[in-house]
Residue, then its C-alpha position, 0 to 999 in steps of 0.5 A: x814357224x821354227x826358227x834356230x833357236x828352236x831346232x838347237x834346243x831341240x838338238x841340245x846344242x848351241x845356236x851357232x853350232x846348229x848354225x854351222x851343221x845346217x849351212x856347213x860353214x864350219x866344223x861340227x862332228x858327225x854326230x851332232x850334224x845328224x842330230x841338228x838335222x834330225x830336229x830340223x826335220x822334225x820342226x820343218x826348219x829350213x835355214x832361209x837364203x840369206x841365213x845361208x849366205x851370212x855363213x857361206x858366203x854364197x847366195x846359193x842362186x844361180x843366174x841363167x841368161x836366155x835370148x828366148x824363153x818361148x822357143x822349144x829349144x831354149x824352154x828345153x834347156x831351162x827346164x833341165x837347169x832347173x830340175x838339176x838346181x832343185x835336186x841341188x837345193x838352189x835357186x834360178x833367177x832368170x834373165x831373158x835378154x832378147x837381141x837388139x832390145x833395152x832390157x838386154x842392155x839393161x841386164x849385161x850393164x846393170x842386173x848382171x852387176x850386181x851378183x846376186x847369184x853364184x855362177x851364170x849359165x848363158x843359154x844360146x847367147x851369141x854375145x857380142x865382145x863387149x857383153x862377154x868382157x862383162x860376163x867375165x868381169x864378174x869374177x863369177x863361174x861362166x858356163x855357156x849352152x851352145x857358144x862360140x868362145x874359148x873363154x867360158x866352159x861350154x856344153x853343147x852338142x857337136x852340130x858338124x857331126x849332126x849335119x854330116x850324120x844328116x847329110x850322109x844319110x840322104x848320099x847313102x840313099x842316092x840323093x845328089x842334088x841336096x840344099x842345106x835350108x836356113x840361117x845365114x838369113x841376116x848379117x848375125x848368122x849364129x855359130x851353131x847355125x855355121x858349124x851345121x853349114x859347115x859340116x854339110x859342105x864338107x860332106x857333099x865335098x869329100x862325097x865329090x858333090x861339091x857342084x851340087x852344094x847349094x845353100x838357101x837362106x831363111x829365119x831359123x824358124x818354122x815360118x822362115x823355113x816355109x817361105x824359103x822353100x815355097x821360093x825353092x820348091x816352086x822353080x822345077x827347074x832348081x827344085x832339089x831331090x832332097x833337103x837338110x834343114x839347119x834345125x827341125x823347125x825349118x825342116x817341118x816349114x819345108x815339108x808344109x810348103x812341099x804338100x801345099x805345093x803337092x809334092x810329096x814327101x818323101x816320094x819326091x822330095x826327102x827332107x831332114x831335120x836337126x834337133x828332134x823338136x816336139x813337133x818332128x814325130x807329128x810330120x814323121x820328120x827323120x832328124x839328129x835327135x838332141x836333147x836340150x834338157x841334158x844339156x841344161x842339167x850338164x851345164x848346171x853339173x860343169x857349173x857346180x866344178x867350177x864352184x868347187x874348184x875355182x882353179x879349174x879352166x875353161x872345160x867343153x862338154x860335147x853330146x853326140x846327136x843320135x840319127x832318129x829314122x822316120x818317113x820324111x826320106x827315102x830313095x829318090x826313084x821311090x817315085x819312079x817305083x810307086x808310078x810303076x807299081x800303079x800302072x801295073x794295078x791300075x786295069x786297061x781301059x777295055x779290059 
């Protein structure tokens, strides 16, 4: 295997100054640069991790702090960290620092420490104050994924604009009796989860539906969604016209549970989601479409401003979700229509 040595005989120069045009750690011509680079390539040089570090002062790694890596939203994200570290030439160490367990704790008191990367991307913490205070303490760029706090950059989407997007689109059809469905489950209620609620009370108020807001708990996931709208649907004297999910997995568990129980959608019930997850083209799921992939790749792109220019304060990069018309809504006397429709079809006995 080529080492140095090799790549600066072959260019006709020194170690150090091959050194220098490799890692950029000091001036070289532009020439020479080219030249050294040329002989790289021709030996299949690559400076190792630590070469680098030694002349740069940078591990050329980046941290990524996950709750979840098996949840679509979160593995979205990471992929787009990801293919944005690798066209940059760096690498990813991961740490998947799920709630309420040792190895969370584990990670923010001593992994987190020891600073072996660069800057930190926290993907969809929720951290708690004193977690954060440990984030910061590092002296290391911070740049946050969906986050409630003022202190690090942040890339997310504008989850208020989602929820009123979703909400006006049901008012305009003509649904009145619309239920925001999922989060506020448990006393941890996520912040992206209570900007969605928020967005959809304030579109059923300036609409003068503020009588007819209503809000029924579930677990952010597709199972959560289901047993809350079994509950809901299953009462035909509160069964609702329409719903918002707080995310497509709750929507997608409110439309299982609207067939298990033999209401159709979207004839007798409309449901809309938020994200546009994998799974929404297969329940034909209209949904604010987001796109967890940019996001991860815009983190990575905020992350490296903060590294070029460590003066640079804490900046927010807010994506626009974009309405995504399928068949999960619809006019709600669609019914009315179709049942006038088959009785005009359907031949008098008789006849």
């Amino acid at each position: 295997m080529a080492g140095i040595a090799d790549v600066a005989r072959l260019a006709g120069v020194s170690k150090s100054t091959a050194s220098r045009a490799l890692t950029g750690s000091g001036y070289v011509s532009e020439r020479t640069r080219d030249r050294v680079a040329e002989a790289a390539a021709t030996l299949g040089y690559v400076p190792s991790t630590s070469a680098v570090s030694l002349a740069t002062g940078r591990t050329q790694t980046v941290g990524v702090v996950m709750p979840y890596v098996n949840r679509w939203f979160f593995a979205e994200v990471l992929e787009g960290i990801q293919h944005a570290l690798l066209e940059r030439g760096l690498d990813l160490a991961l740490y998947d620092a799920k709630p309420g367990t040792a190895g969370r704790r584990r990670i923010f008191e001593h992994f987190l420490a020891r600073k072996r990367f660069d800057g930190l991307i926290a993907v969809g913490l929720e951290p708690e104050d004193e977690e954060l205070e440990r984030m910061l303490a590092l002296e290391r760029p911070v740049v946050s994924v969906v986050a409630a706090t003022s202190a690090t950059s942040v890339v997310s989407i504008d989850d208020g604009h989602a929820a009123r997007r979703a909400t006006e689109h049901l008012i305009d059809l003509g649904h009145r009796d619309i239920v925001f469905l999922g989060g506020g489950s448990t006393a941890h209620w996520a912040h992206v989860d209570r900007r969605r609620m928020s967005g959809y009370i304030e579109t059923m108020t300036d609409a003068a539906l503020a009588d007819h807001v209503r809000h029924v708990p579930s677990d952010v996931t597709c199972p959560g969604g289901y047993a809350a709208a079994v509950d809901l649907l299953g009462d035909a004297r509160r069964r609702p016209s329409a719903i918002v999910g707080v995310c497509d997995e709750v929507a997608i568990g409110a439309i299982i549970a609207a067939r298990r129980l033999g209401i159709r959608v979207p004839s007798e019930l409309s449901v809309v989601g938020i994200d546009d997850h994998e799974y929404a083209e297969m329940f034909s799921l209209t949904t604010l479409r987001q796109v967890p992939r940019e996001q991860g790749t815009a983190a990575v792109a905020l992350l490296e401003r903060h590294l070029s220019d460590p003066t640079l304060p804490p900046t927010e990069v807010r994506l626009k979700p974009t309405l995504v018309m399928r068949t999960s809504t619809a006019h709600p006397d669609s019914l009315e229509s179709a049942m006038a429709v088959d009785m005009r079809a359907t031949p008098r006995s008789g006849a």
